[in-house]
C-alpha positions as CSV (number, residue, x, y, z in Angstrom):
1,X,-35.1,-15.2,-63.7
2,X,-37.7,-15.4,-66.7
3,X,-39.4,-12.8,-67.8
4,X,-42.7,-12.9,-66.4
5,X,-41.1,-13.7,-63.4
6,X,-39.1,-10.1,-63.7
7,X,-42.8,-8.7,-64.3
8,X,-43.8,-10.1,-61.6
9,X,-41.7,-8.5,-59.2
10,X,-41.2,-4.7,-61.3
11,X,-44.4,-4.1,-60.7
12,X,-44.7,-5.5,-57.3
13,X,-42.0,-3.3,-56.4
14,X,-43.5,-0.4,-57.9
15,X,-46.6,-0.7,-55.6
16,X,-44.0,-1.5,-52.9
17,X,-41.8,2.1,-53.2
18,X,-45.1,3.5,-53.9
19,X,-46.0,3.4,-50.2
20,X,-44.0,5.5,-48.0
21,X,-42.4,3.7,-45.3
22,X,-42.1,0.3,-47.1
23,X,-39.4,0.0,-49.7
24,X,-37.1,-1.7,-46.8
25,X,-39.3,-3.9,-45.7
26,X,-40.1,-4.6,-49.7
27,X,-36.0,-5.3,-50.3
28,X,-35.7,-7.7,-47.1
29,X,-38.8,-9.8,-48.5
30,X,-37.5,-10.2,-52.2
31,X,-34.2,-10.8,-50.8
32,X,-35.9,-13.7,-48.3
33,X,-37.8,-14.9,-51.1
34,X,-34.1,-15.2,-53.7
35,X,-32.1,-17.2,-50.9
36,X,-31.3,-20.6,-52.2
37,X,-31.5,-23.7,-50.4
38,X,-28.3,-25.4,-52.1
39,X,-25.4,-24.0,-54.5
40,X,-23.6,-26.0,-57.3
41,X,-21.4,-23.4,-58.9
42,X,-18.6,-25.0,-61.3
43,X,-15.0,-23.0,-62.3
44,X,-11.6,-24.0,-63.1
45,X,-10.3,-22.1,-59.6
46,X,-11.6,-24.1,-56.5
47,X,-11.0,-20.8,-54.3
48,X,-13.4,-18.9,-56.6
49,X,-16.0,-21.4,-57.1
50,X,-15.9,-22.4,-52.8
51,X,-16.5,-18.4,-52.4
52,X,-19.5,-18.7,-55.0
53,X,-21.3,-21.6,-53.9
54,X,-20.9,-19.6,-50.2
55,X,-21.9,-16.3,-51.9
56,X,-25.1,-18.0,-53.1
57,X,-26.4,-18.8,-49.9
58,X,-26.3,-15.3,-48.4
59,X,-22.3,-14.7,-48.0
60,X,-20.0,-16.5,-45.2
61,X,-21.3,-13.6,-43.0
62,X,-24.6,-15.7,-43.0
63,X,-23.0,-18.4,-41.3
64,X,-20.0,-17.3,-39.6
65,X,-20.1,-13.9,-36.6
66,X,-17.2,-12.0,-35.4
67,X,-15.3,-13.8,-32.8
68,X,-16.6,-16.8,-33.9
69,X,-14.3,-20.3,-32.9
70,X,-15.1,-22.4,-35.9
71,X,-13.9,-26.0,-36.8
72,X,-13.6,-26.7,-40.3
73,X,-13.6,-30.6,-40.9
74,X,-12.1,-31.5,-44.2
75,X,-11.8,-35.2,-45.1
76,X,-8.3,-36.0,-44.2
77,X,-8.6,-39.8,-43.8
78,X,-6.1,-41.2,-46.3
79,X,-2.2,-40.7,-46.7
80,X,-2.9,-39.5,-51.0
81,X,-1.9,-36.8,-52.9
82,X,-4.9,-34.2,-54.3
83,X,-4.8,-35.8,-57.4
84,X,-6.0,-39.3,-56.0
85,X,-9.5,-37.5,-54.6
86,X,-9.5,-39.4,-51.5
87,X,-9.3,-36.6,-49.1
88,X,-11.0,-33.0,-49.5
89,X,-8.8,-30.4,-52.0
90,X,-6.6,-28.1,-49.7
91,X,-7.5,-25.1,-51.9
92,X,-11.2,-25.8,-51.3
93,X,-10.3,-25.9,-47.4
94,X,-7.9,-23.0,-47.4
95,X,-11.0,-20.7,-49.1
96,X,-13.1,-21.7,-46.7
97,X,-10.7,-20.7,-43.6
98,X,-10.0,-17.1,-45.1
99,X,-13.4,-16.6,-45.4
100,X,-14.3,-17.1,-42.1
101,X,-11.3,-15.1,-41.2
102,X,-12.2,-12.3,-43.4
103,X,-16.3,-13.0,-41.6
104,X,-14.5,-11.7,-37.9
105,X,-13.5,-15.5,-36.9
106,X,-11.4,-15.6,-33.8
107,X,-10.0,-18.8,-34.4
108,X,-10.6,-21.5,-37.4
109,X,-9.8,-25.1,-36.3
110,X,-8.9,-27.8,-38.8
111,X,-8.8,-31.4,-37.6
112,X,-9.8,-35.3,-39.0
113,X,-10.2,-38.7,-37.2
114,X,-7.4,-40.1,-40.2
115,X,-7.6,-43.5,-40.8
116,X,-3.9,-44.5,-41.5
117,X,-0.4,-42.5,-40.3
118,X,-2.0,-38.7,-39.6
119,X,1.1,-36.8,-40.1
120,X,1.4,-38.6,-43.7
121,X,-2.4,-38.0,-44.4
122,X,-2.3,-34.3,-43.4
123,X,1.4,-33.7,-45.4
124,X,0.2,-35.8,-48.7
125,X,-3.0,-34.1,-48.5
126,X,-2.0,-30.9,-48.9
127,X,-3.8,-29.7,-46.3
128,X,-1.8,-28.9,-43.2
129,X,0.7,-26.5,-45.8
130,X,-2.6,-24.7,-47.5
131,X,-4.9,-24.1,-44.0
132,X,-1.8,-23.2,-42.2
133,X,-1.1,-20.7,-45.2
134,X,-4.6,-19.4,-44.3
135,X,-4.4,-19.0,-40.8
136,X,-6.1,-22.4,-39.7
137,X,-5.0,-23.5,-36.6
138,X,-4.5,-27.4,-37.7
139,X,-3.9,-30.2,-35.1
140,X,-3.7,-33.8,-34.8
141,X,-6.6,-35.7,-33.0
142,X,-5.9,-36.1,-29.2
143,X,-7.6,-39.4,-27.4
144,X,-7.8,-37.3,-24.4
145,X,-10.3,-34.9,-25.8
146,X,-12.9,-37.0,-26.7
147,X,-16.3,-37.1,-24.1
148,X,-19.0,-39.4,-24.2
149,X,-22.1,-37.6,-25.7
150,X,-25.5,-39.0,-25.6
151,X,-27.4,-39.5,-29.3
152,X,-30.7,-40.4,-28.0
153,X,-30.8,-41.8,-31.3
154,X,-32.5,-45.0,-33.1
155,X,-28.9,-47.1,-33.4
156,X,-26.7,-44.8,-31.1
157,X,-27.5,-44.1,-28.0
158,X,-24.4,-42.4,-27.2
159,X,-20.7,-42.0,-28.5
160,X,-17.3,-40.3,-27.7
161,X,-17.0,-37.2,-30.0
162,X,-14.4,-34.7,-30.1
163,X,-14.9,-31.9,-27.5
164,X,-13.3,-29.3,-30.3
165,X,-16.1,-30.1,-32.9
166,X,-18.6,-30.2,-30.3
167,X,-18.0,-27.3,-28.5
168,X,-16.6,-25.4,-31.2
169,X,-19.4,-21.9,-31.8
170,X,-19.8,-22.8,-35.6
171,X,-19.0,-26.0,-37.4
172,X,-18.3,-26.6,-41.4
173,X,-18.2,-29.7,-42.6
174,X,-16.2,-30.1,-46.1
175,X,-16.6,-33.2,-47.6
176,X,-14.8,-34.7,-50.5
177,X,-17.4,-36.5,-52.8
178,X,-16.4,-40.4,-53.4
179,X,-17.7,-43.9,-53.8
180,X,-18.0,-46.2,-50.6
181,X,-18.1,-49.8,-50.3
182,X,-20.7,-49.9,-47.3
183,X,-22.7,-47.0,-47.7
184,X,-22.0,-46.7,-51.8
185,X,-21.7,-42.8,-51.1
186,X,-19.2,-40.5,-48.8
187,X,-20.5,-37.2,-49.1
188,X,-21.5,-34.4,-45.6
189,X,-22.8,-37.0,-43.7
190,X,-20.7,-39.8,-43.9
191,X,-17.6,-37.1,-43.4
192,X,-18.7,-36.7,-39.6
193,X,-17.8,-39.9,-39.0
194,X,-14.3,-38.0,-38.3
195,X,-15.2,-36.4,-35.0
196,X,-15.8,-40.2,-33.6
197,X,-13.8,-42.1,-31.1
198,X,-14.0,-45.7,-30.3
199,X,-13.8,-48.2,-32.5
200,X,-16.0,-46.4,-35.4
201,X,-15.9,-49.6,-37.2
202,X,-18.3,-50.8,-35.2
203,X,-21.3,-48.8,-36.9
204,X,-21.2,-50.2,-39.9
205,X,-23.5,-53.0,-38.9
206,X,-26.1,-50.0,-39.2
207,X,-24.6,-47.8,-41.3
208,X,-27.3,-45.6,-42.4
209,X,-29.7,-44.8,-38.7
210,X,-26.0,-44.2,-37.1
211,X,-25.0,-41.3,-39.3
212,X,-28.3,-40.2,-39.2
213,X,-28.1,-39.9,-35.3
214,X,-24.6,-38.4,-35.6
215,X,-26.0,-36.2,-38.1
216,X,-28.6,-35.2,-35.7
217,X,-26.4,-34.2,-33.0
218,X,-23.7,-32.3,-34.4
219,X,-25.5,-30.2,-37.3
220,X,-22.9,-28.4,-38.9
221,X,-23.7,-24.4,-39.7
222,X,-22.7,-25.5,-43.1
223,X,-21.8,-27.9,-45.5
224,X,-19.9,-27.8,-48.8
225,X,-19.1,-30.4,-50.8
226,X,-15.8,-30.6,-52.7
227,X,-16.2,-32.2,-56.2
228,X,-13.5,-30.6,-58.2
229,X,-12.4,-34.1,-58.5
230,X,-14.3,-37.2,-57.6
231,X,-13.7,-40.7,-56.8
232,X,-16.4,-42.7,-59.1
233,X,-14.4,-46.3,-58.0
234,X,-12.7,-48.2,-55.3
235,X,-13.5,-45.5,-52.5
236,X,-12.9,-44.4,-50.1
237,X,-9.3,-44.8,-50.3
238,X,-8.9,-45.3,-53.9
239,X,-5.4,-45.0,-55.4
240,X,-5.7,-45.6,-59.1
241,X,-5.6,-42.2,-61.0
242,X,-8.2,-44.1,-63.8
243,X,-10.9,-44.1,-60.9
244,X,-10.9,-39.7,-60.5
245,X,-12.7,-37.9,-63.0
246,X,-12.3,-34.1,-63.0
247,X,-15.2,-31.7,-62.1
248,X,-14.7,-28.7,-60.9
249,X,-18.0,-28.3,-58.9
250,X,-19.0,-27.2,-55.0
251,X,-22.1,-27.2,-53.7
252,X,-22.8,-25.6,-50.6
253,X,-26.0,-25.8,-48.4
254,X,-27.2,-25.6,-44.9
255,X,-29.6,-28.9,-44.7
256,X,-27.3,-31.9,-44.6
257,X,-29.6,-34.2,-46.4
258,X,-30.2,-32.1,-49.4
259,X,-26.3,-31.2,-49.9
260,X,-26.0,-35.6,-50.2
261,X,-29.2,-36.0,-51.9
262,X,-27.5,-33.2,-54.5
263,X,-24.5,-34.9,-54.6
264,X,-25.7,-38.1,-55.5
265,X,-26.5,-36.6,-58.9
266,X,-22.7,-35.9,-59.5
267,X,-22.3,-40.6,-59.8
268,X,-25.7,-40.4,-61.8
269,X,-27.4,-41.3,-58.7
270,X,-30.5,-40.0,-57.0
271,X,-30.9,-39.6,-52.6
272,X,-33.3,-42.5,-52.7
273,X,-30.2,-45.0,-53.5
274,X,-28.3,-43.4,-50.9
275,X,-29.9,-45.2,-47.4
276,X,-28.8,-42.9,-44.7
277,X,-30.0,-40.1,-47.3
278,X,-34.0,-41.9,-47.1
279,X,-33.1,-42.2,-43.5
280,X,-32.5,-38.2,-42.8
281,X,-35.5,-37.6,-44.8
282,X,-37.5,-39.8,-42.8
283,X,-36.2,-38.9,-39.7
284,X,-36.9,-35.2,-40.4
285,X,-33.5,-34.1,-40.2
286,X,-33.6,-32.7,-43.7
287,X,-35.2,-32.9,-47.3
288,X,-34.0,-35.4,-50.1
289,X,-36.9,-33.8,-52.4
290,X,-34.5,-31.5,-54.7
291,X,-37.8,-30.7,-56.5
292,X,-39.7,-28.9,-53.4
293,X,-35.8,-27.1,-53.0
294,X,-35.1,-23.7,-54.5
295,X,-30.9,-24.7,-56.3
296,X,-28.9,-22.3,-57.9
297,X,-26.4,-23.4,-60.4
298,X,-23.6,-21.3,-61.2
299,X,-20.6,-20.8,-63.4
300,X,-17.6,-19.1,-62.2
């Protein structure tokens, strides 16, 4: 806050308390007015910036109520260690879990659509160990539970998704933030992709309108991206320890295509180059204008 800003409010405030009855109502309004529309907080401890980034947007009591079921939906795609920044960092996961535990949660879900062998892809991943550790209750995608939803969308009309993301009372989506050869990004959007059934493949002939309908029909609560590490090459799967460059950043937010358009930044890249980004805007399913959005930076 600068200081006429601080003027500002001081002596707002002083009128405020100076009327009986109103000091209340004066605290909930300044409060409304300091929310943030998106997080970036940056730390060496992924826990401790995850719980920041969260902290910034109100608290995971904002998003999560007691006796919540929530599904948390890392990026689990990809049989690589942490290291490799292919699939979301367990510690970033495992945060999130005990804070919806510690926000009344009756039950936190943790699943992915992998792409290759699950049981290697959750094991090297280090996420089946850190979201049990947590409480999670983390299970392998069943065939039998996907339903076919209608999108009423622009390139999907309808889709099998999974019934446990669907139904689920809250939803988080926790994306790892890499380079894709199709869509050039894989950030909150692109990560639903892992609640599909069918042959998924097959929306890549319009890449950018299908996430956007997906995006428009499961809305996540939440959505954080993990960029402790990133993946600036050869994504999504990567491999090649040159390609990951270290740093140690979340960002949190509730509109899905703000978190991407913010995330862009992290490759030097702006939401305009990202298509299904433009798309979202477009489509009024969010705002790619981080100049109209209120972001709070933050170092841990």
């Amino acid at each position: 806050m600068n200081r006429r800003d601080f003027l500002k409010k001081t002596v707002i405030a002083g009128a405020a308390l100076a009327i009986p009855g109103t000091s209340g109502l004066f605290i909930k309004t300044l409060e409304a007015a300091e929310k943030s529309d998106l997080v970036e907080a940056h730390g060496l401890s992924p826990a401790a910036i995850t719980k920041a980034a969260i902290d910034g947007l109100g608290g995971i009591k904002s998003f999560i109520s007691r006796g919540d079921i929530v599904v948390v939906k890392p990026n689990i795609g990809w049989d690589r260690l942490p290291a490799y920044a292919a699939t979301t960092n367990p510690e970033v996961v495992s945060a999130v879990i005990t804070l919806c535990y510690e926000a009344g949660a009756k039950q936190v879900k943790v699943f992915d659509h992998s792409v290759v062998d699950p049981r290697r892809c959750y094991k090297q991943s280090g996420i089946y160990d850190a979201a049990t550790a947590a409480g999670g209750v983390v299970s392998y995608i069943d065939d039998r539970k996907f339903c076919e939803v209608k999108l009423a969308g622009v390139a999907l009309k309808s889709w099998p998704l999974y019934t446990e993301a669907i139904e689920a009372d809250k939803f988080i989506n926790i994306p790892i933030a890499k380079t894709h050869g199709l869509s050039t990004l894989t950030l909150g959007m692109k990560n639903l992709m892992g609640i599909m059934g069918s042959s998924r493949g097959r929306i890549h002939q319009s890449i950018n309108g299908s996430l956007v309908d997906l995006a428009m029909a499961v809305r996540p609560s939440l959505t954080i991206i993990d960029a402790v590490r990133i993946l600036t090459a050869n994504g999504p799967q990567g491999g090649d320890l040159a390609d990951v460059r270290q740093l140690n950043t979340v960002i949190a937010g509730r509109d899905q295509v703000a978190v991407d358009a913010l995330g862009a930044t992290l490759f030097g890249l702006k939401g305009a180059n990202l298509g299904y980004v433009v798309a979202g805007h477009k489509a009024g399913l969010g705002n790619m204008d981080l100049t109209r959005l209120k972001i709070k930076k933050i170092n841990v």
